[in-house]
Wavefront OBJ file of the C-alpha trace (Angstrom):
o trace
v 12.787 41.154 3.905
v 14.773 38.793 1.654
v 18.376 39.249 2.119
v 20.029 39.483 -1.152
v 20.866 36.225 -2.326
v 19.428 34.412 0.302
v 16.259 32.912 1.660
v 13.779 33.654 3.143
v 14.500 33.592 7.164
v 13.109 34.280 10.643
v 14.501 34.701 13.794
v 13.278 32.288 16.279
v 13.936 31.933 20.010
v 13.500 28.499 22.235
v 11.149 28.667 24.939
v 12.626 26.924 28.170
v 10.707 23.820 27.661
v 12.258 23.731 23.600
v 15.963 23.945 25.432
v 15.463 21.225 27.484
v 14.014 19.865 24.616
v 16.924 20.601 22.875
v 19.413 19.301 25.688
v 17.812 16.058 25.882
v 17.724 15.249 22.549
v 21.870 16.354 21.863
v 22.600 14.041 25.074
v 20.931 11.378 23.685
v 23.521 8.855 22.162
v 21.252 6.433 20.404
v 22.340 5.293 16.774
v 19.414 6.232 14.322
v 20.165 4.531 10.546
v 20.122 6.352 8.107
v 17.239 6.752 5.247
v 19.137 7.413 1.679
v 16.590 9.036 -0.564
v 18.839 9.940 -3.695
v 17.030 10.216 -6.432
v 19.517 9.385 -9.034
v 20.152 5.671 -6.757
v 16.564 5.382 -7.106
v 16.538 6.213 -10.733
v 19.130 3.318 -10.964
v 17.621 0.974 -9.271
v 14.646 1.195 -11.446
v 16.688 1.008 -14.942
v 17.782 4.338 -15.588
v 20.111 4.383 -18.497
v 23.859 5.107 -16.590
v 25.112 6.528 -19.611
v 22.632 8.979 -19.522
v 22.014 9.795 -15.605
v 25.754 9.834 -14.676
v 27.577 12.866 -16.410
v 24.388 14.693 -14.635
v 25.147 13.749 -11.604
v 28.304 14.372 -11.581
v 28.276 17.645 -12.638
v 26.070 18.703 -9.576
v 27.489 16.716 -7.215
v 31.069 18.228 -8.497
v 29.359 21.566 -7.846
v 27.858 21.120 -4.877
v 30.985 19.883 -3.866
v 32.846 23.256 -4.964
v 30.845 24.992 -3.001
v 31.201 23.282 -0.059
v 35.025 23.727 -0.532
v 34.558 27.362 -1.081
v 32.511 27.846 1.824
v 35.370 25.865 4.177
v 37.942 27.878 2.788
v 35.632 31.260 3.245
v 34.178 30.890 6.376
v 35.948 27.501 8.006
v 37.672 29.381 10.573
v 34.434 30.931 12.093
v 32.550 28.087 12.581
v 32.142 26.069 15.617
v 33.319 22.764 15.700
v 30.398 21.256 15.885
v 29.591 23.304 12.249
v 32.884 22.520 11.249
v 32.441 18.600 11.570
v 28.589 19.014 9.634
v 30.446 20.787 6.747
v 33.237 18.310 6.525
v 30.650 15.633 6.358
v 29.088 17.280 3.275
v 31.963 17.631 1.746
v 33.409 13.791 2.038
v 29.714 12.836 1.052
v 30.080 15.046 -1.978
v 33.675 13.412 -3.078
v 31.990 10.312 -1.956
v 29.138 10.977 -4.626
v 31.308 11.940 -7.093
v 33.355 8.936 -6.963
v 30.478 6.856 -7.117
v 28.737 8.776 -10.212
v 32.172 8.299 -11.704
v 32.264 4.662 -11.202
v 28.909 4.247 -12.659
v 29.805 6.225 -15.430
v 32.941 3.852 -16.054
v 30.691 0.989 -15.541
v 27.309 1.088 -16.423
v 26.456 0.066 -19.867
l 1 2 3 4 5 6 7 8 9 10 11 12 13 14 15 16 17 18 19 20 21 22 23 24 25 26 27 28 29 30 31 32 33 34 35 36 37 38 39 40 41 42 43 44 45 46 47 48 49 50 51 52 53 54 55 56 57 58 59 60 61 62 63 64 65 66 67 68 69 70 71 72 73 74 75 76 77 78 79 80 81 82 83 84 85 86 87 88 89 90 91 92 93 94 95 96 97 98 99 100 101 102 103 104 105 106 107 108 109
């Protein structure tokens, strides 16, 4: 059953070997780079009108970024740290996104 308003979701458990699994791979320090795939960058890159794709952007990345906020201020206090420090970086890559989106849209012709 859908819960209202959200997805779609089943309850899974880890077998032993997926929690070793698991252990292994969060003990594991290595450095992995990562792979930006945002469409409006790529939409840039390939001569999308600024003028045009920015005040998009920004609007969704302002709202995603609202949310975010909303959702720190609603629930921050539950979370684990380790959820905590995932939801902070969402929200600096939000304000991140925004400033950039706002930069292009001050400087793209």
């Amino acid at each position: 059953m859908k819960p209202a308003g959200g997805r779609n979701r089943r309850v899974m458990r880890l077998t032993t070997a997926g929690k070793a699994a698991l252990q292994d791979w969060l003990a594991d320090p290595a450095f992995v780079p990562v792979e930006a795939r945002e469409r409006g960058i790529l939409k840039l890159w390939f001569g999308a009108q600024p003028a045009v794709l920015a005040p998009v952007q920004l609007t969704e990345h302002r709202r995603t970024l609202a949310d975010y906020d909303e959702l720190a201020e609603r629930v921050g206090d539950l979370l684990t740290r380790g959820q905590r420090e995932a939801l902070e970086f969402g929200i600096r890559y939000e304000r991140m996104m925004v400033d950039f989106w706002q930069w292009v849209a001050q400087h793209g012709s």
